[in-house]
Each structure stands twice: as structure tokens, then as C-alpha cells.
N, C-alpha and C positions, 0 to 999 in steps of 0.2 A: 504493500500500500504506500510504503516511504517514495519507493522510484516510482508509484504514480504522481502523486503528488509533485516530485523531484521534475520529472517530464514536464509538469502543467505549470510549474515556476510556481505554485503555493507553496513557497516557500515555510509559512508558518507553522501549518500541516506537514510538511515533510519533516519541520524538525522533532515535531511531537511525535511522528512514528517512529523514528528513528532512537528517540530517547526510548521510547516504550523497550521498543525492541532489544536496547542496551542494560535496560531494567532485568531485564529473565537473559540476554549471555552479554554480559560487560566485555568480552573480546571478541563479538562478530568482527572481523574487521570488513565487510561488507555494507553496514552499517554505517561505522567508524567512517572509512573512507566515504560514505556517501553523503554522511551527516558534516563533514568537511567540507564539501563541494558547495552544499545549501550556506555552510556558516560564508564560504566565499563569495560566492555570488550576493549573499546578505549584505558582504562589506565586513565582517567579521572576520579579516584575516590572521588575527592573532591565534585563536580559536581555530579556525581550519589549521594552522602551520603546527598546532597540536595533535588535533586528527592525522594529517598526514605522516607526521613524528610516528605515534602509534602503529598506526599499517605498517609502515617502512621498518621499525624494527621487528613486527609480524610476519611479514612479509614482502622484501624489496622489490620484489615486479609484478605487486597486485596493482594492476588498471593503472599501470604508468604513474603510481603514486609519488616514484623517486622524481620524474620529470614534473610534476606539478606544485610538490613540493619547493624543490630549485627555482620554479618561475614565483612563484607567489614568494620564494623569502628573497632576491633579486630586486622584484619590483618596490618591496616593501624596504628595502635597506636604508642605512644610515645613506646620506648624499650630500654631495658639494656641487654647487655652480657656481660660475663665473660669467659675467657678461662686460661688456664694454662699449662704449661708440663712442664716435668724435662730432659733433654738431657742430656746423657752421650757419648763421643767419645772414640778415643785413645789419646787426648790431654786434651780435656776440662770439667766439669761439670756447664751444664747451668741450672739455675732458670726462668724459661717464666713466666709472669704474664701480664693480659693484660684487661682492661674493656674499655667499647665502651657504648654512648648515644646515640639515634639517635630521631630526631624531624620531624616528615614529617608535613612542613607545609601547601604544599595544594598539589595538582597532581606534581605541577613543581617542587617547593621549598622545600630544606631540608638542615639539617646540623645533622655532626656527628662528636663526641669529642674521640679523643678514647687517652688514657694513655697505655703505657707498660712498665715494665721495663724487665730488665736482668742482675742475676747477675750470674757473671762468674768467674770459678773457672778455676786457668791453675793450670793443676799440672804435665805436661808435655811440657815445652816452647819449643817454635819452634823461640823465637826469642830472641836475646838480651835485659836482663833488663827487661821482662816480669812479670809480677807481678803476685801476687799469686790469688788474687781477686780485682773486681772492679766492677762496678753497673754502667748499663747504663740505663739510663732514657728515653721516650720518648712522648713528649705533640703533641699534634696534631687536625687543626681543618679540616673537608672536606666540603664542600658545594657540593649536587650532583643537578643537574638542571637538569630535565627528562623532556626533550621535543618528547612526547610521540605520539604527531599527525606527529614526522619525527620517530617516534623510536629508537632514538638517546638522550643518556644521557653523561654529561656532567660535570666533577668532579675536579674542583680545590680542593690543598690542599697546608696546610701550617704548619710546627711546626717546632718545638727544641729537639733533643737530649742532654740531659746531662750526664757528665762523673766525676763520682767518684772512686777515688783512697779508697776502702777500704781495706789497707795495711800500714801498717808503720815499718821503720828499725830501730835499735840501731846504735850505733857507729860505729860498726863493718861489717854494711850491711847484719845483718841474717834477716830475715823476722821473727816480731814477731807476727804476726796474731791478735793484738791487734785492737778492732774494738770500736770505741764507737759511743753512737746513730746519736751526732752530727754530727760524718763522714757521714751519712745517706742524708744529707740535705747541703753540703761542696761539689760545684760544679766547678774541675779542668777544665774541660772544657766544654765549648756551642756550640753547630754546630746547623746551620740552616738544616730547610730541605724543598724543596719545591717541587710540583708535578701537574702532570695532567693525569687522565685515561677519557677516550672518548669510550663508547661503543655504536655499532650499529647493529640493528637487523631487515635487509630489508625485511626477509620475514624468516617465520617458518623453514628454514632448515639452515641458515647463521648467527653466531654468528662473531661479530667482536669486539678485543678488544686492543687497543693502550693504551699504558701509558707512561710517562714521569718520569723521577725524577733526585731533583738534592741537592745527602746528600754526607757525606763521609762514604767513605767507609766500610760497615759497620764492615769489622774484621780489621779495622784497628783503632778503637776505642778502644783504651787499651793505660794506662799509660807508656810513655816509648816509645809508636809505634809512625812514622812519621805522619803527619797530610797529608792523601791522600783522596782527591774530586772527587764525581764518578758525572758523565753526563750517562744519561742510560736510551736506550728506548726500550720498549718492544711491539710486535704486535704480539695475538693469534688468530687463525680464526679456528672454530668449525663450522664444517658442519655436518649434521645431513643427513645421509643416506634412510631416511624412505621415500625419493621420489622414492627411486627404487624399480617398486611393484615387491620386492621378501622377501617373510619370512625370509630370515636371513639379510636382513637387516633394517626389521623396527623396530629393537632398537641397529642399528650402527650408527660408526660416525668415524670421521677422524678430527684430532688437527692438526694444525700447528704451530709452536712457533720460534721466534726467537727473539735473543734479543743482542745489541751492546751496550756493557760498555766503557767510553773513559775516563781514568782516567790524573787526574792532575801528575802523576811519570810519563807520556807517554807512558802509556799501552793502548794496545784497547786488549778489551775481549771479544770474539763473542761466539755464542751458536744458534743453529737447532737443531729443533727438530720435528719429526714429529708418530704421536702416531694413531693407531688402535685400535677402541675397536666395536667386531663381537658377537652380539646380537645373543648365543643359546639357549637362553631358558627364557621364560616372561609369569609366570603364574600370575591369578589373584588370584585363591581362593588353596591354602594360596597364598601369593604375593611373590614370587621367583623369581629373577633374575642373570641370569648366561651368562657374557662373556669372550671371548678370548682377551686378549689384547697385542701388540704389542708395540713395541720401537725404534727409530733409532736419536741417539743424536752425536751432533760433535760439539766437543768445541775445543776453540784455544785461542793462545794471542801471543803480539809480542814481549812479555818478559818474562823469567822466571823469576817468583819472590816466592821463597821460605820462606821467611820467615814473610812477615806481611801479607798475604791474599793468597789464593787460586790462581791459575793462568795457566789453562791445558796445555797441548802442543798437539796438534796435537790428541784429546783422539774422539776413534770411539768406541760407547757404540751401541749393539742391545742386549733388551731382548724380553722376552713373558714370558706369565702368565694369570692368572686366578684371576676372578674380583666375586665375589657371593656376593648377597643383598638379605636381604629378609624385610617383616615389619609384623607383627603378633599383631592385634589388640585386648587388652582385655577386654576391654568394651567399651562403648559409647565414655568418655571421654580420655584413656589411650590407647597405642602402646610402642610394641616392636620395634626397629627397629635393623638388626645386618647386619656388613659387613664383608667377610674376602676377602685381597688380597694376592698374592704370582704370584713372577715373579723371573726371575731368567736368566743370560746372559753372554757374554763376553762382554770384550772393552780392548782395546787398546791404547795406548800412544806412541809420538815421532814415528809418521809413518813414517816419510821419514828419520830417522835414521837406517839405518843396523844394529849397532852395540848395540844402549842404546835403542831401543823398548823395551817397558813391557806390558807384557800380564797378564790379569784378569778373575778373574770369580766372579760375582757379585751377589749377592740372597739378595731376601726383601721380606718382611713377614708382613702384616700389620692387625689388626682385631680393629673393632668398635664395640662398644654398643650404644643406644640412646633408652634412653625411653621417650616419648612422653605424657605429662598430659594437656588436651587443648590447649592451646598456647604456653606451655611453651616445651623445649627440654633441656635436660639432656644427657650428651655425655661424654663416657669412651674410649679412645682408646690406642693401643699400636703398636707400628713399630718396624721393629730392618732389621738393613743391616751390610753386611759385603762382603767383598773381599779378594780375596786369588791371591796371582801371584802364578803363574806355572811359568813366563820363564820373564827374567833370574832366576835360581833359586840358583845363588849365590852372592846377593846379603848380606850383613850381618843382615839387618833387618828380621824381621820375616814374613815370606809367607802370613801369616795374618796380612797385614799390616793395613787394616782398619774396625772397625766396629764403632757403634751407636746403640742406643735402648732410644729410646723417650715413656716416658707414660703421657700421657693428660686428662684433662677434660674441660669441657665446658658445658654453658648454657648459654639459647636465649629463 
């Protein structure tokens, strides 16, 4: 009755027969090993890598238990990442560096360490007193609690950013770019940072994701700039389309996003967002994936603040574009994996002005590599955006008023 139940994914029921059954012979390992399988697919892999334990020393080539085993303790291991990029804007040159620990200590219980810093280079200020360079630090611990018989995971977190001034002036206030190592470790200022994301996944087609946080702001973390605190929550829900039996949509889906910043200067910063992406094409042999993707974003705030952070006015962005994945596996242990994206659109700022609306045209360009050696992944990627106004088109700044080009790597 357990492998019926097992077959039919009632998972709840198969684990009650199964216990039954272990009641009157505590070493079935048929049982054992099956009642493992349910705890896995439950999300209870702490609990399965027990069962599987059991069998395997019962018996080492009951139903490939050795082989299931190995994959579920792999996936579930201690792990280190590492990522990196370099950002260039019209203002800035950023340094990303970033590594992450992570500890799963049984199904529920886990923590993860992650450090980043950033350093940043202005060589175009947009503010008073802007420094040329400075290094910002960031320590941080997460605890995520996976309560997984609700499907609901649960993630406090807590750290410090630090801020170094790597800059100093003569007499005369020229910037001499003089950097020595102990500036490195010489921290002008400490900002807390604290947080909460909450994800939930009631059933195979409903993603939902909440989070919290409460740091300062992060471009306004620069020597010179005012000390401004963000309060800022975010809610994304991902539904996955493949309930509606029609081919073009069993590999769509629809995002939803929105998110309200309330800063300590008395701003509030809101942002929707709501994205498409129309599943044409999902081969298996080779693995190719090809879809249409859509855009429609609206940001606002109830101040203009031009000069320490970002702050839209009334901007109405839609694009579309084209999303391609594919993975090309070269032997047993190694894969290829590559992505390219490209979308491209208008938007709009200061709607309900007659006079100062500006008009955009936006293009993005983004391609991945990831090579795949067992467990491990290796990831090269690069982006680049840029914007042009057409209207007003006399303004004195230049038509191309914004680009960026990010190149990255990483490994997990």
C-alpha cells in the first residue's frame, strides 16, 4: 500500500504505511529504503541520508541505494562561492567581489556567511565633495529555517557594512590618489544592516517571495554623502503557466514585483513590475530553449533627489526581447551551458509634465557561459545597456545619456 501511495506522490500516506510496516519488522529494508525516497522528495533530506545509511549497510546494491545516497549527500554539502564583476557606467567604475559559506545542518537548519566588498571609483560626480575612491565592505550572517512539511522557508539576517575613504588631499584640496595598505583596514564609517526574506511554494505552479531590509542607503554610502536609512520591502510572485494544457505555454510564466522604499530624507520610492516570459521552443536532444519575453515597469518617488541616489519621477519603461539557453553535455562528468539575452524598448519620465517629459529608447544585451565539472559550476558572463532620448532633443547633454557594461565570473 506504501508504493501505492509512493506512485500517486501522497506523500503523507506513504509515510504512515511505511512507518506501520516498520512497526511489526524494524529492518524491512524495502520499507527503509522507500520510506527514504518519500522523506526526499518531502525535502527531508536529512532523514532520507539516514534511511539510505540503513539499507547500505543492509545491503549495498538494494535499488541503487549506494548511488542515491552519494547524490542527495553531494547536493546537500557544506559549499563555497565566489563571484565577481567589474561595472562601468557614465559616472562610476565599480570593483564587485563577493564569497558566501553555506552549512546545511539538517533539513530545517542552516547558516550562511557571505562577505563582499566594492570599490568605487567616481570619476564623474554627480555630487558635492565626492571622492574619487572609496571601499565598501560588507559582513553578513543568514540563518534560512526550511520548514518544508509547510513549504515555507524562513531567513533572518544580520550584518555591517563598512566604509572607507580610500583618498587623501594636500593643502590645497587636489586629490592625490595616494592609497596605502592600512587605508585598507581604516573604517570611517559602520552601518548596520538587518533583514528578513520568507518564501513560499503552495503548490508546483506559485512561487512567492517577501523580503524585508533595513540598511542605508546603498548609493549613498560614499564619503562626503549625507547619512540616509532605507526601510524597504519587497514581494515577487512567479507563477508558472504549465497548468494550461496548451504547448506554448508549458514553459511560460508571468512575475510580478513590486517593491516600496521609505527612506529617512522622506522619500518613498515605489517600483511594479510585471514581466512575461512565452515558452517557443524546448528541445531535449540537444537541450535548447527559446523565449519571448516581455516588460512593463513604473517607478516613482515623492522627491526629486538628484544628487546622492537614484530617485525616478513618474518613468513608464515596456520592453521585449528574446531569452535563448541551451546546455551541451561533454561527457559523463562535464557541460556546457550558454545563455544569450537581448530586449530592447521605450520609457518615459515626468508623465504628467507637458512641458519636461523625456523620452527613451533602451537596449540590453546580455550573454552567459557556465561550464559544469560535477558539482562544481564555472560562470563567465557579460551585459551592456544603454539609452538614447529622442525628445527633448535639446537638451545640452548628450542623446546618449546612459550606458553600462558589467563583465562577471563566478563559481558554486
Amino acid at each position: 500500500m506504501g508504493n501505492f501511495y509512493l506512485q500517486e506522490q501522497e506523500l503523507e500516506s506513504a509515510i504512515r504505511q511505511f512507518r506501520e510496516v516498520l512497526a511489526i519488522d524494524p529492518w524491512d529494508i524495502g520499507a527503509i529504503s522507500h520510506l527514504g525516497q518519500v522523506y526526499e522528495w518531502y525535502g527531508n533530506w536529512s532523514q532520507a541520508l539516514k534511511n539510505y545509511k540503513r539499507v547500505y549497510y543492509a545491503d549495498p546494491l538494494y535499488e541503487n541505494v549506494t548511488r542515491r545516497y552519494n547524490n542527495l549527500a553531494r547536493k546537500y554539502a557544506d559549499s563555497l562561492a565566489f563571484y565577481g564583476y567589474a561595472l562601468a557606467d557614465t559616472t562610476t567604475l565599480t570593483y564587485h567581489s563577493e564569497a558566501s559559506f553555506i552549512n546545511l545542518l539538517n533539513s530545517i537548519w542552516s547558516y550562511k556567511l557571505n562577505y563582499q566588498t566594492n570599490t568605487v571609483r567616481i570619476f564623474k560626480p554627480t555630487a558635492p565633495l565626492d571622492p574619487s575612491t572609496h571601499l565598501v565592505s560588507e559582513l553578513s550572517l543568514s540563518v534560512p529555517i526550511n520548514l518544508y512539511f509547510w513549504k515555507l522557508e524562513v531567513t533572518p539576517l544580520a550584518g555591517a557594512s563598512f566604509l572607507n575613504n580610500l583618498y587623501s588631499k594636500d593643502t590645497a584640496g587636489a586629490i592625490t590618489g595616494d592609497v596605502a595598505v592600512t587605508d585598507f583596514f581604516t573604517f570611517n564609517q559602520i552601518e548596520p544592516i538587518l533583514g528578513m526574506e520568507v518564501k513560499l511554494n503552495p503548490n508546483p505552479y506559485l512561487f512567492f517571495t517577501g523580503t524585508y531590509s533595513f540598511e542605508r542607503e546603498p548609493q549613498s554610502i560614499a564619503p562626503q554623502r549625507p547619512r540616509i536609512l532605507s526601510n524597504s520591502g519587497e514581494l515577487d510572485i512567479t507563477t508558472m503557466l504549465s497548468f494550461i494544457k496548451h504547448p506554448l505555454f508549458r514553459d511560460s510564466s508571468l512575475r510580478s514585483y513590486a517593491r516600496v522604499e521609505l527612506l529617512t530624507d522622506s522619500n518613498l520610492l515605489t517600483t511594479f513590475s510585471q514581466d512575461f516570459y512565452l515558452g517557443l521552443l524546448d528541445l531535449e536532444k540537444p537541450a535548447i530553449n527559446l523565449k519571448l519575453t516581455a516588460n512593463v515597469l513604473y517607478q516613482d518617488s515623492q522627491q526629486d533627489e538628484e544628487l546622492y541616489y537614484y530617485s525616478p519621477q513618474q518613468l513608464l519603461l515596456a520592453t521585449g526581447g528574446i531569452l535563448l539557453s541551451s546546455y551541451h553535455p561533454l561527457n559523463e562528468d562535464n557541460a556546457l551551458g550558454l545563455s544569450f539575452r537581448a530586449a530592447g524598448g521605450s520609457y518615459m519620465e515626468e508623465l504628467s509634465s507637458a512641458t519636461e517629459i523625456r523620452k527613451r529608447i533602451q537596449m540590453d544585451l546580455e550573454g552567459n557561459i557556465s561550464y559544469y565539472r560535477g558539482e562544481s559550476a564555472y560562470n563567465l558572463g557579460a551585459a551592456f545597456s544603454t539609452t538614447y532620448r529622442y525628445y527633448p532633443e535639446s537638451l545640452p547633454e548628450s542623446q546618449w545619456d546612459y550606458w553600462s557594461l558589467v563583465i562577471s565570473v563566478g563559481y558554486s
